[in-house]
Structure formats: structure tokens, C-alpha cells
C-alpha positions as CSV (number, residue, x, y, z in Angstrom):
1,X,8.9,10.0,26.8
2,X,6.3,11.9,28.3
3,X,3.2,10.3,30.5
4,X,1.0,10.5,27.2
5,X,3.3,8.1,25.2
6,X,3.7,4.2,25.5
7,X,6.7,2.4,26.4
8,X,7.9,-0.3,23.6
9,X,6.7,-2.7,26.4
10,X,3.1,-1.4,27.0
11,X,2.5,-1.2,23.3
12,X,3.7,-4.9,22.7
13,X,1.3,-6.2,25.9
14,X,-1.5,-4.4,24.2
15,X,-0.7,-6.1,21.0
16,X,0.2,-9.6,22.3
17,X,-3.3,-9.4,23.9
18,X,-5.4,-8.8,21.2
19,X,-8.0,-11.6,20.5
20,X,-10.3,-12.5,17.2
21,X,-13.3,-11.6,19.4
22,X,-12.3,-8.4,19.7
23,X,-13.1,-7.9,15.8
24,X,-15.6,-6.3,14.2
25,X,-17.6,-7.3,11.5
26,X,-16.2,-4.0,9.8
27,X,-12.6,-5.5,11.1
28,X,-13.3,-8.7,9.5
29,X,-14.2,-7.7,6.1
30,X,-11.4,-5.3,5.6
31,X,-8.8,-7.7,6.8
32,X,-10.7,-10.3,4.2
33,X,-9.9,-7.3,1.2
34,X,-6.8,-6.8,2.5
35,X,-5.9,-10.5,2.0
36,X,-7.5,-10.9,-1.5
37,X,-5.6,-7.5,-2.8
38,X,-2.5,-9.1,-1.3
39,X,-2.9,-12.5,-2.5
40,X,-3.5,-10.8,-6.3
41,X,-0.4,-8.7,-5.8
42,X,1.8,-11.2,-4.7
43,X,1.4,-13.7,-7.5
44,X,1.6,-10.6,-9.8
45,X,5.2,-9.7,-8.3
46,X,6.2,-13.5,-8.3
47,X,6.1,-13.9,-11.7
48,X,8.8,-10.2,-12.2
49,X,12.7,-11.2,-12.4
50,X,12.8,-10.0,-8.8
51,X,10.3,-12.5,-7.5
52,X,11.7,-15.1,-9.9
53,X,15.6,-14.2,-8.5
54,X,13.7,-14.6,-5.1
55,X,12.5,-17.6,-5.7
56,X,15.6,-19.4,-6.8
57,X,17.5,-18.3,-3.8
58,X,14.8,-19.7,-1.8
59,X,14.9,-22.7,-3.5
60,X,18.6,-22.4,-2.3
61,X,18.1,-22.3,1.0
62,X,16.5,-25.4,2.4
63,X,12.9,-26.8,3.0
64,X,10.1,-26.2,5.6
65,X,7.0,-25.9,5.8
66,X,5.9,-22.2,4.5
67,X,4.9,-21.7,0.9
68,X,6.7,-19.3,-1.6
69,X,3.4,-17.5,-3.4
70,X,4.0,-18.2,-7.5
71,X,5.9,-21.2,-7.5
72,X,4.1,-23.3,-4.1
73,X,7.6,-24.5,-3.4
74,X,7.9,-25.1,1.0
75,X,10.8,-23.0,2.6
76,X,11.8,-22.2,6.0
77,X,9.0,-19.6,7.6
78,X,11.8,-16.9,7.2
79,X,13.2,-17.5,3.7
80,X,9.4,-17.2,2.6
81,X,9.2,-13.8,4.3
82,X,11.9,-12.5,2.2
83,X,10.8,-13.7,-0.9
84,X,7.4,-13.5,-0.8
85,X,7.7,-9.9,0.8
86,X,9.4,-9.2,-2.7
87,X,6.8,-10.1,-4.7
88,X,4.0,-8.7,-2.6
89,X,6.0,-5.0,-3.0
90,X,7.0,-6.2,-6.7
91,X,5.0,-3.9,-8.9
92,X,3.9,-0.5,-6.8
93,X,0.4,-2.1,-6.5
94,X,0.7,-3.0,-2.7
95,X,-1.1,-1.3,0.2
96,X,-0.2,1.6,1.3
97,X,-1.0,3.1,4.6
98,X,-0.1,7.2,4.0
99,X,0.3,8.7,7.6
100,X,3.8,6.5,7.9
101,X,4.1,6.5,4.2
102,X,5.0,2.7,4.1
103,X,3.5,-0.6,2.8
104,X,2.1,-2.8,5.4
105,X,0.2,-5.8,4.1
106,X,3.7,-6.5,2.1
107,X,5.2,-7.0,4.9
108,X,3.1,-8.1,7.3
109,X,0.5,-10.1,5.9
110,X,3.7,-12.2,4.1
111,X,5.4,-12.8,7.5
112,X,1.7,-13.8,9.0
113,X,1.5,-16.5,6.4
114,X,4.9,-18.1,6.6
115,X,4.5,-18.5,10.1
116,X,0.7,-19.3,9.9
117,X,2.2,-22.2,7.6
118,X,4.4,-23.4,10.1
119,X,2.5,-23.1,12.8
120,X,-0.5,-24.3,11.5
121,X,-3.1,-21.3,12.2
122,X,-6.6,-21.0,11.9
123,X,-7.5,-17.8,9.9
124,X,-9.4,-16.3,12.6
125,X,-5.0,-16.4,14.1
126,X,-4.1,-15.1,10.8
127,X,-6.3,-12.5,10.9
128,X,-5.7,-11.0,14.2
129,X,-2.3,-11.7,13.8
130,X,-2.4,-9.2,10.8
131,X,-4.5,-6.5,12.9
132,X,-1.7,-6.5,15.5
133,X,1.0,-6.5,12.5
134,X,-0.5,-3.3,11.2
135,X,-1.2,-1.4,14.2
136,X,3.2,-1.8,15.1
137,X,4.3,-0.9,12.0
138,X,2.1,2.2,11.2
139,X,2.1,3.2,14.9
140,X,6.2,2.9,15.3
141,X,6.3,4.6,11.6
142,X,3.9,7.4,12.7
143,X,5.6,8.0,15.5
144,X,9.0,7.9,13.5
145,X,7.6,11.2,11.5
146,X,8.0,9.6,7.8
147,X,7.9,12.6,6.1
148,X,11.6,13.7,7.3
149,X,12.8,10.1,7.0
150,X,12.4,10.2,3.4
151,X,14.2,13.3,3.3
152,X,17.3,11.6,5.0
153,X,17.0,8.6,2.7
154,X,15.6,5.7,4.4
155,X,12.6,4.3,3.0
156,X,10.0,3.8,5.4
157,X,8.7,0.4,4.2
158,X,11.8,-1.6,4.6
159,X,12.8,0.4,8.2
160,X,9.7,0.3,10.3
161,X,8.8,-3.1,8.8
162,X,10.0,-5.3,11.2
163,X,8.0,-4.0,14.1
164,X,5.0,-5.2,11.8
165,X,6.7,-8.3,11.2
166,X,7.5,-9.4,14.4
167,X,4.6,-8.6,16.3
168,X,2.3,-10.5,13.8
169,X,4.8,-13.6,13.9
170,X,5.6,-13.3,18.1
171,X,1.5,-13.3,18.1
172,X,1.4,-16.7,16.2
173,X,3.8,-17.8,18.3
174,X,2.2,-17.1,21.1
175,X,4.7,-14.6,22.6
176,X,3.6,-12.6,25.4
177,X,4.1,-8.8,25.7
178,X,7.5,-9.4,26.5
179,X,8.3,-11.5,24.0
180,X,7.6,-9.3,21.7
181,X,9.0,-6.4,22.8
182,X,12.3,-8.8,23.3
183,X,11.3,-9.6,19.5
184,X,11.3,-5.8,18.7
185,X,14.9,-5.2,20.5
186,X,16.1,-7.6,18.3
187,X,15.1,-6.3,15.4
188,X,16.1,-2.9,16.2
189,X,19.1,-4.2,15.1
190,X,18.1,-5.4,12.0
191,X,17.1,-1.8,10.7
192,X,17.5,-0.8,7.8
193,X,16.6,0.8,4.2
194,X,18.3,3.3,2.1
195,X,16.6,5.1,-0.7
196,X,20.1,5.4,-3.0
197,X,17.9,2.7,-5.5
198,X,15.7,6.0,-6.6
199,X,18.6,7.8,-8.2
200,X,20.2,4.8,-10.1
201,X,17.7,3.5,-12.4
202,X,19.9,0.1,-12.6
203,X,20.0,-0.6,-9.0
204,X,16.1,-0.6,-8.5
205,X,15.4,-4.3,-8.2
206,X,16.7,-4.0,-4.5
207,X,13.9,-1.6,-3.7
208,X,11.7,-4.4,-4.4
209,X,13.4,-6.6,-1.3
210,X,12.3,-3.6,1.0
211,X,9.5,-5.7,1.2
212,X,10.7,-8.6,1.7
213,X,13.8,-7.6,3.8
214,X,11.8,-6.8,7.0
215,X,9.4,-9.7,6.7
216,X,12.3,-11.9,6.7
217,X,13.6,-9.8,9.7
218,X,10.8,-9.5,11.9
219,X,9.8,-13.4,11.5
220,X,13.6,-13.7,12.2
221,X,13.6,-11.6,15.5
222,X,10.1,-13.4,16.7
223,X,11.4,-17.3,16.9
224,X,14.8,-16.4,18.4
225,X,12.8,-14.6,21.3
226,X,10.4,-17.4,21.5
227,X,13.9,-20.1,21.4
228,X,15.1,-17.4,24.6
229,X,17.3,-14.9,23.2
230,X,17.1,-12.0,25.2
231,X,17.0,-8.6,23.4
232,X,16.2,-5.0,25.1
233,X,12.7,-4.0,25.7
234,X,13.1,-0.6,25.4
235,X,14.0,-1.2,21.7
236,X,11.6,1.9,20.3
237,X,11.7,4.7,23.1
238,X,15.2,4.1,24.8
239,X,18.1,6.2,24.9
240,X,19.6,4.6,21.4
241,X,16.2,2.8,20.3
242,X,14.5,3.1,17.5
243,X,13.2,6.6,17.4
244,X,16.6,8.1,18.7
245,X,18.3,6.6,15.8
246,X,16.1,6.8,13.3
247,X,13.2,9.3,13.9
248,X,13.7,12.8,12.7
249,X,12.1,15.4,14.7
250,X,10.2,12.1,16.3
251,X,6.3,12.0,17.4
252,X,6.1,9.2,20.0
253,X,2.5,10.4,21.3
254,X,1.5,8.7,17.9
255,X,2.3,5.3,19.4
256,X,-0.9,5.6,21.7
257,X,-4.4,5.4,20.3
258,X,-7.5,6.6,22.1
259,X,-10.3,3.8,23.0
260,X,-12.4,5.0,19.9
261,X,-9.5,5.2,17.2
262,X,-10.7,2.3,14.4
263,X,-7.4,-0.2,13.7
264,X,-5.0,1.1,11.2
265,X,-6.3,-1.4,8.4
266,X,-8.9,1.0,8.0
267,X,-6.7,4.0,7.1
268,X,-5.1,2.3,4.4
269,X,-5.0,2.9,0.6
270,X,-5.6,0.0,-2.1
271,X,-3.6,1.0,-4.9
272,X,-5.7,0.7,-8.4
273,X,-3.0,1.7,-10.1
274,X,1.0,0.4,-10.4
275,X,3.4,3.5,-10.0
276,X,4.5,5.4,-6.3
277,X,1.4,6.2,-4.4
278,X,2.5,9.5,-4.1
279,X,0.7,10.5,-7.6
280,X,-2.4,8.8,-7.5
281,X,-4.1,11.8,-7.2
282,X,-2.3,13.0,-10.8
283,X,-3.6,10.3,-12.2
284,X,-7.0,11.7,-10.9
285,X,-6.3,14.7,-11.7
286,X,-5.5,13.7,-15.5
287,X,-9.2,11.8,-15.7
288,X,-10.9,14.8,-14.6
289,X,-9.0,16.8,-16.3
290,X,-9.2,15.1,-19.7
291,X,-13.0,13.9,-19.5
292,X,-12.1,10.4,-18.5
293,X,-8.8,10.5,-20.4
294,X,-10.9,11.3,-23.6
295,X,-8.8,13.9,-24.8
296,X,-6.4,13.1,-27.5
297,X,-2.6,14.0,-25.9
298,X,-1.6,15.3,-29.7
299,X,-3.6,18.4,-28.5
300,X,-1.8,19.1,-25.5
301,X,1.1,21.6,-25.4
302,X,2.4,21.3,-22.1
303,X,1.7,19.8,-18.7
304,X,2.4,21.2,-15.5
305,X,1.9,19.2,-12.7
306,X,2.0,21.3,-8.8
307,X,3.3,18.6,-6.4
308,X,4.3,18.9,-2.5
309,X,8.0,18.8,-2.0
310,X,8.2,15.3,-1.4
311,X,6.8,14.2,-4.5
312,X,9.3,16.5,-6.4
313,X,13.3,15.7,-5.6
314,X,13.8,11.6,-6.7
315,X,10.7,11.6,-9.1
316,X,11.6,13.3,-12.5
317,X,13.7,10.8,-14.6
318,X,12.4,11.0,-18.2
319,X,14.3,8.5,-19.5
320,X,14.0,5.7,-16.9
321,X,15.5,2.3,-17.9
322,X,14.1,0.0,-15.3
323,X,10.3,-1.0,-14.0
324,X,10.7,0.5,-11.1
325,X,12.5,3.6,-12.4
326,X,9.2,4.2,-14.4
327,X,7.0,3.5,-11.5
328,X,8.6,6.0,-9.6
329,X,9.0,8.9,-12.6
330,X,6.2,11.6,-12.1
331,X,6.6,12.5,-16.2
332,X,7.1,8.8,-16.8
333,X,3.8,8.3,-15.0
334,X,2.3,11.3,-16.9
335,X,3.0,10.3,-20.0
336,X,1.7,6.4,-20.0
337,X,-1.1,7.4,-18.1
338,X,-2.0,10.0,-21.1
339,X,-0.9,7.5,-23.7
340,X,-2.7,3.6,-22.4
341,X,-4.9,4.8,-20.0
342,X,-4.5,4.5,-16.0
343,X,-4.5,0.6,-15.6
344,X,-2.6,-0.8,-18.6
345,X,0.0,-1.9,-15.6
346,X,2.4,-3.3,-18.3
347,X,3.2,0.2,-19.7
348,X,5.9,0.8,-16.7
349,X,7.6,-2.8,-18.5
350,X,10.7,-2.2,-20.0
351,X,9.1,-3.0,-23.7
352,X,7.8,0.6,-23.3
353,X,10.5,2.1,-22.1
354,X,11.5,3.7,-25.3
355,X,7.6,4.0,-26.8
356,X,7.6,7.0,-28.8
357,X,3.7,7.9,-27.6
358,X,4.6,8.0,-24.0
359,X,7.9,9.9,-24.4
360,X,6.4,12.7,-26.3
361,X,4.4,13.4,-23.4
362,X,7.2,12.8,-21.4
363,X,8.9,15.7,-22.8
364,X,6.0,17.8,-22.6
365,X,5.7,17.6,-18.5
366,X,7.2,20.0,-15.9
367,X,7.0,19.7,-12.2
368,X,6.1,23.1,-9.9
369,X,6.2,23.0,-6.1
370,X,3.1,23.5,-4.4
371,X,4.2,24.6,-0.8
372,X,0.4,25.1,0.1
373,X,0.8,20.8,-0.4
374,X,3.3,20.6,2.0
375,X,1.6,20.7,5.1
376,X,-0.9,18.1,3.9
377,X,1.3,15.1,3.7
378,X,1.6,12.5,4.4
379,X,-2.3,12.4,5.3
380,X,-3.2,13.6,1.9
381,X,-1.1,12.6,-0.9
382,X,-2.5,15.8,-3.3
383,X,-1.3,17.2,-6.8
384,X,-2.9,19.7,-9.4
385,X,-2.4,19.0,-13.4
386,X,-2.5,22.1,-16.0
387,X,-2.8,20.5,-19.8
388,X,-1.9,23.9,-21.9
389,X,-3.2,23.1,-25.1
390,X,-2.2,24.2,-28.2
391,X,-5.0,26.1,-28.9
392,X,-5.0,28.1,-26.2
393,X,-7.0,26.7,-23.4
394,X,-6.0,25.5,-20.1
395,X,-7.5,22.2,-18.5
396,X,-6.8,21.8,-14.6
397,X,-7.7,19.3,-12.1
398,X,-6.8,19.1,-8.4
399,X,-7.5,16.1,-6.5
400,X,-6.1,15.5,-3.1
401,X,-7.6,12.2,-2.1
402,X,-7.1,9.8,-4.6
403,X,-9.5,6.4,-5.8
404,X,-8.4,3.8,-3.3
405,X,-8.0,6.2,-0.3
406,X,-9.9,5.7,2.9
407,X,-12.1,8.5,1.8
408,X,-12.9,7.5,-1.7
409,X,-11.9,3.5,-1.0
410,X,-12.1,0.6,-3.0
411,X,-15.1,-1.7,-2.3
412,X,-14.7,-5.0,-2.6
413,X,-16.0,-5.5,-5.6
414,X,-13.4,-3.0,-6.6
415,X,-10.6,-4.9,-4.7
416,X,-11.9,-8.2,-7.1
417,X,-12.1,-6.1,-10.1
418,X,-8.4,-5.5,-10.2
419,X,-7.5,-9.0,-8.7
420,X,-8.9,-10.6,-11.8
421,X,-7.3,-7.8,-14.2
422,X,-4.1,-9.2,-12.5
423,X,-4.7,-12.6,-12.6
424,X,-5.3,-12.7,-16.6
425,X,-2.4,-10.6,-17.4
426,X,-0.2,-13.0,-15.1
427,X,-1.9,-16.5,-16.0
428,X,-5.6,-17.0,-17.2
429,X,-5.2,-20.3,-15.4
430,X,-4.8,-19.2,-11.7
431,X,-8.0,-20.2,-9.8
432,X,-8.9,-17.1,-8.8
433,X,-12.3,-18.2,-7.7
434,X,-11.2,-20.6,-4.7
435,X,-8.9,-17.9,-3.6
436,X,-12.2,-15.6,-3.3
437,X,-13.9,-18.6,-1.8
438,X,-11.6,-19.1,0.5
439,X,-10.8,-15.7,2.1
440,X,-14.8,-15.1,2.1
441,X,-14.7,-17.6,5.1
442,X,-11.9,-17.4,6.2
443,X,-12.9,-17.0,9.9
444,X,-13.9,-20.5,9.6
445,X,-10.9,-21.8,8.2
446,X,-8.8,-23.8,10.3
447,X,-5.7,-23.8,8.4
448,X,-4.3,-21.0,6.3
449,X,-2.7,-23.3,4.3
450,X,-5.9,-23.5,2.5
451,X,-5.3,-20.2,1.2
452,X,-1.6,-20.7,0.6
453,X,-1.9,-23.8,-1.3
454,X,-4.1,-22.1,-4.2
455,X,-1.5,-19.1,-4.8
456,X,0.5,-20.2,-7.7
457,X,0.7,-19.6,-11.1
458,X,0.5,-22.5,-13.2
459,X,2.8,-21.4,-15.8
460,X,5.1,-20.5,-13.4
461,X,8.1,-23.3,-14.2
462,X,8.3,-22.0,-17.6
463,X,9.6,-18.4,-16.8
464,X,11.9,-20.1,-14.2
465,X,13.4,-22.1,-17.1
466,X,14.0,-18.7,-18.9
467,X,15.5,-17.2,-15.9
468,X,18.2,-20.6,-15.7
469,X,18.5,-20.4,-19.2
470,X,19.8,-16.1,-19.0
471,X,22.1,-17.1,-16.2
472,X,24.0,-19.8,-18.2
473,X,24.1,-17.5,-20.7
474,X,25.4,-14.3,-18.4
475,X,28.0,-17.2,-17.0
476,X,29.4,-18.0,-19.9
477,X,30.0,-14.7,-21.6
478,X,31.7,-14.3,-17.8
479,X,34.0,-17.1,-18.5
């Protein structure tokens, strides 16, 4: 650690002081998208077997006073991390924040509102909580250098998650810097996240926990050091803390911001669309390249798509099998993007999985490494299309900042626009209006329960039914 770092202590003092007042309008507003993308995303993921799985467990697992988003049923403040954190990262349409290359309003914004629940808090709380919850997670993962963590196999979501986690719960619990640096030593033992789901398309559904897994953790660490468990407080820069163990080739000047660096919520990407983030900008790429995806695929050849290297080595399946294998399959992504459009989310469900119009394009993509990419990741997430047609021409696009980004973002109207998509594919009846209404004044609202208590789905009984009805079924073909 050299005199321009931060120790894990003076980071967590500087986060355990932040106030509301210290907000900008600009602050408040983005938090307030951030929220309503969330809430839509959540209830979207609650409704997938994973969230439903989730969900039963929870139900499992005692009462308390925090609500699971789908169902509205009250478990304890950590259970609903874990499953809520699932359902928020349940259909590759959560935030992303690219420079740590991880997911934060999964996982922080879910372990803000279990313990906002519990505790009682005022959105104003809620809200700063979630600044501070941010700022750890991407500042810890910055620091971590995300781009060779991938390439060891830990996904970045699920391992720098708990610092998120537990600073926005130890700051709604009123810990001071040292508690949650205590919080943060803690944790560091919860650490965890291993990319093996990307190269066996049945073992995917975990990926969605890595969402929920460091919620649960981080709200987890934060009570224990408010109860008085003592935990190191050197738990990111110490001699086996968190960037010894798990940084490659580490950055921990990244853990200090200058006094005119915005918060991290502004350098976050709003997904518009539900596959890996990492080929956004291909889907870009294939609207510019097809005239607003007017061109008919049958007069396509081949596609060549010229990706960074990171975007290349666990993204080619062809013949994924599971939601999440599709999500994450560049040609997969290619193909349904070519065939439905770029927001027909349900074409990554397993009813398409075998659709003749998307696998003939399927077959028709090839992936080129671009090492001129390489050195703009993770701030830029970039790619370049060729459609060869089959008479001859060539069509190319390159796009390196993609719809959604911080420098093309999505304006609120945009981040409503998709929430209502959501909400009537998932359940016309979901009031999607007092949801808006509520996060719109939401630094007047003195209990963020009455945000929580209008995320459900209605219907929401009837696919658990279906769920209790396949588990019979699986237990007594077992028996």
C-alpha cells in the first residue's frame, strides 16, 4: 500500500459518514432510476424457477420482517438478501457497472432493502445507504483488476459483492467506520464465486445466486459486527486480505477517489437488453448494421463478429440448453437478436432453444479476436459485426459504447419504458404505477416498506403451485 491508496479502514470511515445531504439532485434522480430498473428486474427474476426455488427455501427458513420481491412473503433481513439477490440478477437485465465488470444494484440495492425493512428506514437512509453500497463494491472490484479475475474464474459479481453489501447494511445499522471495516473482515471470509457454471450449460441456475449469495453475505457480516464480533480491519489491503487473495496483478490506488470524481452510480450501465453485457454493443452493431434490423437474415451468408479476448473464450455455445446458457452465447445472442428483434427477452427461454429461425443464424456466426479491443475493456465493452451476404456485399458496424452506457444512457423515460415491457410480460396486474409513484418521492418517504409492499406479482401463487406440483413429481419417479 503506497501513501496514494486507502486503508480498508479509511475507506469504511468515509463511507460510514456519508449523509443524504450530501446528495445531489443529479445523485437523487439516478439513485431513483436505479431503484425503479431494480424493482422491474427483480419481480421479472422472481417469477424464473431460480427465484421461485429461492423463494421456497425462504419460505423454509423462518419469518421476519423483510419482504421477498414476487411473492411479498416476510423473511429474516438475510434470507431476503439471498433470494431476492437471485431474482434481481435472474435474467441478465441487472445493472452493470463495467470498470469492475460486476452487477451492483443486485446486490446492493437487495441487501439495502431487507435491512431498510427491518430496520425501518426512511428512503432518504435507503438511498444513501445504496450510494455508499456502490461506491465499496466498484471501488474494492476496481481495485481487484476484474479483467484478470475473470480469466482465473471467479466472477466478479458474486466476489466483490459483499463489500457492497455490507457497507450499505453496516450504514443502516448505523455502524461506524469500524464497524464496517470489522463487517468487511468478516466477509472476507465469505468470498467467493467461481465461473465453472459458463462451461456446463446444466449447472447455470447457480450463476443466478451470484447475486444473491453476497447480499445474503454482506447483510450477514454487518449484524454480527453490530451484535460485537470482532473481525480484522485490514480485511482488503492486509498481508492475506482481500486483494492478496484475490486480486490479480491488483490496482489499490483505485480505492481512492479525487474530491471531484461523481459517485459510482453514475458510471453505471442500464441493460435494455437480457443476455451478458459484454455484447450490447453487437447488438448495436447488428441495428446499424441491418438498418434497424430491417434486413431479412435469409440474405445473410455469414457473420463475423471481432470481439476483445474476454468476450471470446466461455461465450460460443451454439447449442445452449439453459436460459442462462443462451444469455451468455455470443452466436446464441446473434442469432435471436437477428431473428425477434433485440428486446423479445423471452427468446433466451428454453421454448426457443431449438427454434429453427435462430439456429440457422446460429450456424452462420464466427467469432475473430480483435486485440486492438483488448486494451479498452473493461471501460468500453466494444465489438464489430460483418454480415457477408450472399450476394456479395459486406455490411459492418462497430459500436464500442453501447445503448444504456453512461455515454449513450438510458433516460428515465427509457428506464420506465422497459419496466412496463417487463411488467406485462410477467403480470399485466402488477401496479406498476404506485411503484413509479413511490420511488418519484422517495426522499420523502419514511418507510421503504412502502416500496416493498407493492413488489409482487399477483399471479405469483399459481407458478409456485406448478413448481410443488414438478417436485412431487421428481420425488416420486425418485422413489
Amino acid at each position: 500500500m503506497g501513501p496514494e491508496t486507502l486503508t480498508t479502514l479509511a475507506l469504511a470511515e468515509e463511507l460510514a459518514k456519508l449523509e443524504f445531504n450530501q446528495l445531489s439532485n443529479d445523485d437523487i434522480e439516478q439513485v431513483q432510476r436505479l431503484i425503479l430498473d431494480y424493482s422491474a428486474v427483480t419481480l421479472c427474476g422472481s417469477v424464473q424457477p431460480w427465484g421461485r426455488i429461492l423463494t421456497a427455501w425462504g419460505r423454509q427458513n423462518g419469518s421476519g420482517a423483510s419482504s421477498l420481491i414476487g411473492s411479498g412473503t416476510r423473511v429474516s433481513a438475510a434470507t431476503a438478501g439471498l433470494v431476492n439477490g437471485t431474482s434481481a440478477h435472474g435474467y441478465e437485465l441487472d445493472d452493470t457497472h463495467d470498470a469492475s465488470m460486476s452487477h451492483p444494484g443486485t446486490v446492493v440495492i437487495s441487501a439495502a432493502l431487507a435491512v431498510g425493512n427491518e430496520v425501518g428506514a426512511s428512503g432518504p437512509e435507503l438511498m444513501t445507504a445504496i450510494v455508499a453500497g456502490y461506491e465499496a463494491m466498484t471501488r474494492v472490484g476496481m481495485a481487484a483488476n476484474p479483467v484478470k479475475v475473470i480469466e482465473f474464474g471467479r466472477h466478479p459479481t458474486c466476489l466483490f459483492g459483499p463489500f457492497g453489501a455490507a457497507a450499505a447494511a453496516g450504514q443502516l445499522l448505523d455502524l461506524d467506520g469500524a464497524g464496517i471495516a470489522k463487517a468487511w473482515g468478516i466477509a472476507l471470509s465469505m468470498a467467493s464465486g467461481a465461473n465453472q457454471f459458463a462451461f456446463e450449460p446444466k449447472g447455470t441456475m447457480v450463476k443466478r445466486m451470484h447475486g444473491g449469495i453476497p447480499a445474503q453475505n454482506g447483510v450477514t457480516a454487518a449484524q454480527l459486527a453490530r451484535l460485537g464480533l470482532e473481525g480484522p480491519v485490514q480485511g482488503i489491503e492486509g498481508e492475506f486480505g482481500f486483494l492478496h487473495l484475490f486480486g490479480i496483478e491488483p490496482q489499490p490506488e483505485r480505492l481512492r477517489k479525487s474530491d471531484n470524481e461523481t459517485f459510482e452510480i453514475h458510471n453505471i450501465s442500464i441493460k435494455p437488453y437480457s443476455c451478458c453485457r459484454k455484447f450490447h454493443s453487437l447488438i448495436d452493431a447488428l441495428g446499424e448494421a441491418t438498418d434497424s434490423f430491417a434486413l431479412d437474415a435469409s440474405m445473410i451468408d455469414r457473420i463475423t463478429v471481432h470481439s476483445p479476448e474476454t468476450a471470446i473464450g466461455s461465450h460460443q455455445m451454439k447449442r445452449p440448453d439453459s436460459v442462462m446458457a443462451a444469455q451468455y452465447s455470443m452466436p446464441y445472442i446473434v442469432g435471436a437478436t437477428l431473428a425477434y428483434g433485440p428486446t423479445r427477452f423471452d427468446a433466451y427461454g428454453e421454448a426457443h432453444h431449438d427454434d429453427a429461425r435462430i439456429l440457422d443464424i446460429v450456424d452462420r456466426v464466427e467469432a475473430q479476436h480483435d486485440d486492438g479491443f483488448d486494451p479498452m475493456v473493461p471501460a468500453k465493452m466494444p465489438n464489430r459485426v460483418d454480415l457477408h451476404l450472399r450476394d456479395g456485399k459486406t455490411l459492418s458496424a462497430e459500436v464500442l459504447d453501447s445503448r444504456g452506457t453512461p455515454v449513450h444512457p438510458l433516460s428515465t423515460d427509457g428506464v420506465l419504458e422497459k419496466a412496463r415491457a417487463l411488467c406485462e410480460t410477467i403480470d399485466p396486474g402488477i401496479d406498476l404505477d404506485s411503484i413509479v409513484g413511490v420511488v418519484e418521492r422517495f426522499e420523502t418517504c419514511d418507510d421503504v416498506s412502502d416500496l416493498t409492499e407493492l413488489l409482487v406479482v399477483p399471479s405469483f401463487e399459481d407458478g409456485m403451485q406448478t413448481l410443488a406440483a414438478a417436485g412431487d413429481g421428481a420425488r416420486a419417479s425418485a422413489e
